[in-house]
N, C-alpha and C positions, 0 to 999 in steps of 0.2 A: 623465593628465588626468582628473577627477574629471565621469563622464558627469552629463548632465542630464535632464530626463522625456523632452522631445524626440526625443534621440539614443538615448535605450532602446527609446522607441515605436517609433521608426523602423527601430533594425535588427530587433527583433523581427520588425516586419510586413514587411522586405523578405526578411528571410534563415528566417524558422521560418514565419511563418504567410501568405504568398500561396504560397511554394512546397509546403508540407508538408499547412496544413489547406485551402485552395482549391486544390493542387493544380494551378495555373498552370502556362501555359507559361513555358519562358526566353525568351522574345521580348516577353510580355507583360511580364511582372519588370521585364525589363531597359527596356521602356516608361515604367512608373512610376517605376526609381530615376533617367532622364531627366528626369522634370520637378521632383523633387526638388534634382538635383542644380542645375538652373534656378532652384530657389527659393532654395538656400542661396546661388549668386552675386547672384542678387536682393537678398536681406538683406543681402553681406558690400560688393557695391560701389554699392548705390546708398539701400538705409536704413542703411548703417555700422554693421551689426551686429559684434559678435566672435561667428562662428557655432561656434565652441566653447562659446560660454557661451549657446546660443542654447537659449531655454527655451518651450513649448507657448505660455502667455500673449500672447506678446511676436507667435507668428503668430496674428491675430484675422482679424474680417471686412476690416476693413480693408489690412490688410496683405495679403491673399490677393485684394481688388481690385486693387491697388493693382499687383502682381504681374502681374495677368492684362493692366491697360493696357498693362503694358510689354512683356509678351510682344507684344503687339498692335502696338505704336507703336513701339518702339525696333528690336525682334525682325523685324518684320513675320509674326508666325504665323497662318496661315490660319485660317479659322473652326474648320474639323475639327480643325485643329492646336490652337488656344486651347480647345475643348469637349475633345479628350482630353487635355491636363494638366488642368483643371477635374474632369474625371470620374475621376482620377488622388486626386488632391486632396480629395474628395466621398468616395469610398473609403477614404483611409487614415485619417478622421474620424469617418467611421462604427466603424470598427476602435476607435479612442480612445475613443468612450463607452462601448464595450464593455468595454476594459480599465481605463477612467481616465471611472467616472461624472461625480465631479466637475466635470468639463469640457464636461459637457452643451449648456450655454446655447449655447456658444462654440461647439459642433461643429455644432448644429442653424444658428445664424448662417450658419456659412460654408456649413452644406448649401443654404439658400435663395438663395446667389450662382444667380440662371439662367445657361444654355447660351447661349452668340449664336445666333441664327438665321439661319441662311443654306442656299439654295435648293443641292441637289446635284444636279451636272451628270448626264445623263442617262450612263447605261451605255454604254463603249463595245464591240461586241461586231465582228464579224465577218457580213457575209453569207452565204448559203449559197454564193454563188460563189467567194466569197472562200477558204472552208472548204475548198470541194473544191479546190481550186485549191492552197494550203496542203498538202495531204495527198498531192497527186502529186508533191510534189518529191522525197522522199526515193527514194531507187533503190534498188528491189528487187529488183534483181540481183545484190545486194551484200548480206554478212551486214549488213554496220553498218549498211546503209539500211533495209533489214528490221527490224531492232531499233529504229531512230529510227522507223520510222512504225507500228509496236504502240506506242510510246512516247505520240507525238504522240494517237493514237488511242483511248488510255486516258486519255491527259491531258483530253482533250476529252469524251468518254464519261461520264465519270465525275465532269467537272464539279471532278476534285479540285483542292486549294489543291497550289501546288509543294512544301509541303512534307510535305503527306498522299501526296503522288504517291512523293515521294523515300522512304518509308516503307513501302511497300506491299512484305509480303514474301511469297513465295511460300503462305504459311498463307491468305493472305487471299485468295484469288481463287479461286473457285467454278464451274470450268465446265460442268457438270451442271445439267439447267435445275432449278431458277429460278438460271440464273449470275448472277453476285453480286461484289464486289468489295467487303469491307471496311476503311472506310478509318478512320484515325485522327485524330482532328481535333484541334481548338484545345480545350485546358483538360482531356485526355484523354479528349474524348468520343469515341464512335463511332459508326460508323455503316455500314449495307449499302448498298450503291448498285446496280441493275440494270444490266445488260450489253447491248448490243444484236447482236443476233445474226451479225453481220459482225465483233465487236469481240472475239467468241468464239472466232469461228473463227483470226483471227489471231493472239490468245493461246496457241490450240491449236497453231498451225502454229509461233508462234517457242519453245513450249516442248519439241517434236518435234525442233527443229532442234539445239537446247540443251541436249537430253537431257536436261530435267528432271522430276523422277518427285517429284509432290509431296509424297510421304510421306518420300521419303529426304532432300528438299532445304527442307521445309516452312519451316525458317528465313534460306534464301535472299533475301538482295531482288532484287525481281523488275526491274531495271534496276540496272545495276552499269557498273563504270569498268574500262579495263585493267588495277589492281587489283585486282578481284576486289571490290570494296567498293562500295558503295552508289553511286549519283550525286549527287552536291549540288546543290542546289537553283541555283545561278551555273552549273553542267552543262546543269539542262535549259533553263535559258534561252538559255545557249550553240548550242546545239543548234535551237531553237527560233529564234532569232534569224537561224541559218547560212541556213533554209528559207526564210525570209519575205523576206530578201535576193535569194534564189534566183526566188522568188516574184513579186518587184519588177521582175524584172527582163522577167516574161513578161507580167505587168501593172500597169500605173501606179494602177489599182483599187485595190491591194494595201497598207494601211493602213503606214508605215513601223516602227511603235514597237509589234509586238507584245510583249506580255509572258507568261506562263504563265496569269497570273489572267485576260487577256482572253479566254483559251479559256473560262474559266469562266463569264465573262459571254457568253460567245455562245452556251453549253448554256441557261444559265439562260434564254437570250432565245427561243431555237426550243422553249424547253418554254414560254413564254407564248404566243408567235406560234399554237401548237398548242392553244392553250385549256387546258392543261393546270390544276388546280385549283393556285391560289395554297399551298394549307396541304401539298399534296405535293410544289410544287417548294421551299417552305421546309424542310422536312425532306429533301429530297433533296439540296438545298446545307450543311442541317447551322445554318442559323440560329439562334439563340437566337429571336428577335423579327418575325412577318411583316413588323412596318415595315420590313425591311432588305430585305424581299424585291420590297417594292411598289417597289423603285428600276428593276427591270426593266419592272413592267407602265408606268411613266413612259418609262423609256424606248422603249419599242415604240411608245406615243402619239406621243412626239415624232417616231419615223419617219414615223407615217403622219402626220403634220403638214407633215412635208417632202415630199414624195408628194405630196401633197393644192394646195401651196405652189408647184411645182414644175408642179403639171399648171394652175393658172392665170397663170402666169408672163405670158404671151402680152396678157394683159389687161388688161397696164397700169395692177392699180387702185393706188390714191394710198397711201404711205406715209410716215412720222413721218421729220421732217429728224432728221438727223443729231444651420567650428569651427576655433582658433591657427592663421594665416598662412594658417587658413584651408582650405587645399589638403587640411587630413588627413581632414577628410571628406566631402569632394570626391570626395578619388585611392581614399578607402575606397567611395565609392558606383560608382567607374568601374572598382575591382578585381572589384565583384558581378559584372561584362558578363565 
């Protein structure tokens, strides 16, 4: 099949240049050749394109509106859902004036398609009773219990994402003060995260337990399966899921749907609650942009709005009523995953 600029552009910048020169993650990757793979069904069943012969011109501003409705309105894709194909899309354009000036006009066009606007709901985190509460389940009188609640306890600590957690190997963890916990983040950034001094000591104790000698095991992960191998990230949520069930059952308080990231928003929330300076818990979560990070100080507002809502309840005041056949590169953007 005789490729086109399109389908060159395209594998180029999914398979050599987001993984090779940006360095991306697979999860991010596999993000964008998602809405790609979204645009070429776009083209092939509802503009009747033949998305084999499908050539850069032919996707304009128009057709990349016209795209995002339908994501919108056929799809039903959320605002954040329709802004990251958009910024999927915004990116792989900017790539093409780089490679392919020519097509200047056309790239800047569709850069100026705007984002939707739409208001994000506030952080859901955990109370402190909640937490504690949370962290007594695991039984430590049992090796595995011991191990799930350093688990739990670093997870939370540390603010890490589940998958900076599932990576954390014996090299990185610093118990000597200033302990320290390096974690690896999205797009192979990194970062050091502080320890608090309880979080050390049970590091200490389950590595005593473990017989692990950091210099002989240094490449160890530091949480592992009866394997012998890493935990997956469906592991510690597994795990994390068993507790909160556990949890439920000593109080109806006890949120049903925790997830791993909500540990992360209940760190990020008791370092706002604590005054802690906005540009240190953004770097302490690993941020690119404070604006990601002002999603907590909103949310902390909106608690004390309920608070506040809650202690005049009693008051009664008045409120507002109520490419050929198609598939082959499709199955080629689904073989990237």
């Amino acid at each position: 099949m005789k490729t086109t600029d399109f389908s060159t552009l395209l594998t180029r910048y999914l398979t050599h240049y987001l993984p090779v020169q940006r360095n991306l993650s697979s999860n991010t990757i596999c993000s964008y050749r998602d809405t790609f793979k979204l645009l070429l069904i776009f083209c092939r069943d509802v503009k009747g394109y033949n998305i084999a012969k499908l050539r850069l011109p032919m996707l304009d501003k128009n057709c990349v509106e016209e795209f995002l409705l339908w994501l919108a309105n056929v799809r039903g894709a959320s605002p954040s859902t329709y802004n990251q194909r958009l910024c999927a899309i915004h990116a792989f354009f900017d790539y093409v004036i780089a490679e392919e000036p020519g097509y200047m006009e056309q790239c800047i066009q569709i850069h100026n398609i705007p984002r939707k606007v739409a208001s994000s709901p506030p952080a859901q985190y955990l109370t402190a009773d909640s937490l504690k509460l949370l962290l007594s389940m695991p039984d430590a009188s049992t090796r595995r219990g011991r191990r799930n609640l350093v688990l739990l306890t670093v997870l939370y600590d540390t603010a890490a994402r589940v998958s900076e957690l599932v990576d954390i190997r014996i090299r990185d963890v610093r118990l000597d003060a200033p302990a320290v916990i390096t974690l690896h983040g999205k797009g192979g950034k990194i970062r050091s995260v502080p320890l608090m001094k309880q979080t050390v000591e049970l590091i200490r104790a389950y590595f005593t337990e473990n017989r692990i000698d950091p210099h002989l095991h240094s490449d160890m992960p530091l949480f592992w399966n009866a394997h012998r191998q890493k935990l997956t990230r469906s592991g510690v949520t597994y795990i994390l899921q068993k507790y909160v069930e556990m949890a439920r059952k000593v109080s109806p308080e006890m949120p049903p749907n925790i997830t791993p990231h909500k540990l992360r928003h209940t760190k990020a929330m008791h370092l706002v609650q604590a005054n802690v300076n906005p540009v240190y818990i953004k770097d302490f979560l690993g941020h690119a942009d404070i604006s990601t990070t002002e999603i907590y100080a909103r949310a902390d507002n909106e608690a004390k709005r309920a608070a506040l809502e809650k202690a005049t309840e009693h008051l009664g005041l008045p409120t507002f009523s109520d490419w050929e056949q198609d598939a082959e590169l499709i199955d080629w953007l689904s073989s990237l995953g």
